[in-house]
N, C-alpha and C positions, 0 to 999 in steps of 0.2 A: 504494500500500500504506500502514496507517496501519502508526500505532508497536506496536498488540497483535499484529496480522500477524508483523510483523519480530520481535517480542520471542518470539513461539509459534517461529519456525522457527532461533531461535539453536541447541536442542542438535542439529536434523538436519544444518544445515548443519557445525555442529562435527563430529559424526560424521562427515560424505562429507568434510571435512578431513582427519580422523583417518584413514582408510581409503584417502584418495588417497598421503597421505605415508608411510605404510606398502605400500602397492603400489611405490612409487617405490624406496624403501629396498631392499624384500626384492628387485627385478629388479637393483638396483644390486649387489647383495652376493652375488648367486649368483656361481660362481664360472662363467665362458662356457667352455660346451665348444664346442670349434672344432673344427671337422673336419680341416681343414687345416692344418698348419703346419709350419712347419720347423727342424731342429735343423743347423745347418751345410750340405751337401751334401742331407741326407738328408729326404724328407717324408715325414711323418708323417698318416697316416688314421688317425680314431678315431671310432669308429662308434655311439659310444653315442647321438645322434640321429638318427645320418642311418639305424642298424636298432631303434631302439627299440621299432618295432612286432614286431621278431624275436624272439621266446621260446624257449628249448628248455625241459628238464622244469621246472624250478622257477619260471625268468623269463627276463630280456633277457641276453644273453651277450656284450658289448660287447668291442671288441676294439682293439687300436691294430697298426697296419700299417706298417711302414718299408720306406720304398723309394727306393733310393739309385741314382741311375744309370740310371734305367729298369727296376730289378730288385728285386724281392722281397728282401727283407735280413731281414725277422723280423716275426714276427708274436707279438705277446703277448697274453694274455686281462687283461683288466679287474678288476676285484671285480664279481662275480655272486652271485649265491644258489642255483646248484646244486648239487647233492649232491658234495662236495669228492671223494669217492674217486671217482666215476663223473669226474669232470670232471679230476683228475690224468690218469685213460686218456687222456683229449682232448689235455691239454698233452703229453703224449707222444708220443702217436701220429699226432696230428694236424695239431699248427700249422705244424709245418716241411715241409709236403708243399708247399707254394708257393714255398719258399726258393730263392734262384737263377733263380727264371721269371721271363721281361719280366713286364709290369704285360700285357701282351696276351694274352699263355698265359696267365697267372695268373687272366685272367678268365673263362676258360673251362675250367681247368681239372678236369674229371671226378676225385673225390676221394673215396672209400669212405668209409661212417662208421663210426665206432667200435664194436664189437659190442660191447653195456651199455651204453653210450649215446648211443642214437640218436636221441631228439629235441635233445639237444643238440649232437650233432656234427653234428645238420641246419642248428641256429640259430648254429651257428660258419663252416658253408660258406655260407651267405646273407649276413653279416654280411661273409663274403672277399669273397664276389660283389660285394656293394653298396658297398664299400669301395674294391675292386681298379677298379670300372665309376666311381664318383665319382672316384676322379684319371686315372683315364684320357680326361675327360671333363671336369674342371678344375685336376687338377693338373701337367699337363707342362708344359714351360715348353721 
């Protein structure tokens, strides 16, 4: 290569610099959601990648699962974007239906949905499903 070569491809290479060390950065600074984890005794499922492809009406309904002992201890909903009053029915009506069942029942659990809302209370039982099936499948110890 002579030296007008090299001198023409300074700003491209400067840009794929610029754009490599900002790829780096922003993977660095996300904050890693981890599926798994644990708080004392208790593991924690959170499902906001392992169901991200799960939507109910508005979007992903992400959810965190604690399970202490082999058993269902509580189930809490995430920040979503569905319709806050359709989605109160669900924290109601819904979450604690798993509470007290091994992580085995629990994954098979048959569970009604919420009448007024029902694509969400579908993308809240898929999100248990896949939740309750990923530790029983890497979380037991």
């Amino acid at each position: 290569m002579n030296r007008t070569t090299l001198t023409s491809l300074r700003p491209a290479l400067a840009c794929a610099v610029v754009a490599a060390a900002s790829m780096i950065f922003m993977a660095f600074s996300q904050p890693k959601d981890e599926v798994i984890t644990k708080e004392g005794k208790t593991t924690i499922i959170t499902t906001t990648t392992l169901a991200a492809d799960v939507e109910g009406y508005a979007g992903p309904t992400p959810l965190k699962i604690y399970i202490k002992a082999g058993k269902v201890e509580k189930i809490e909903a995430l920040p979503n974007v569905e319709t806050p009053k359709y989605f109160a029915l669900i924290t109601r009506q819904l979450l604690d239906k798993w509470n007290g069942l091994t992580a085995k029942k629990a994954a098979t659990q048959e569970v009604d949905v919420v009448t007024g809302a029902t694509f969400s209370s579908e993308a809240v039982i898929e999100n248990v499903r896949r939740g309750i099936n990923f530790y029983n499948k890497k979380g037991k110890k």
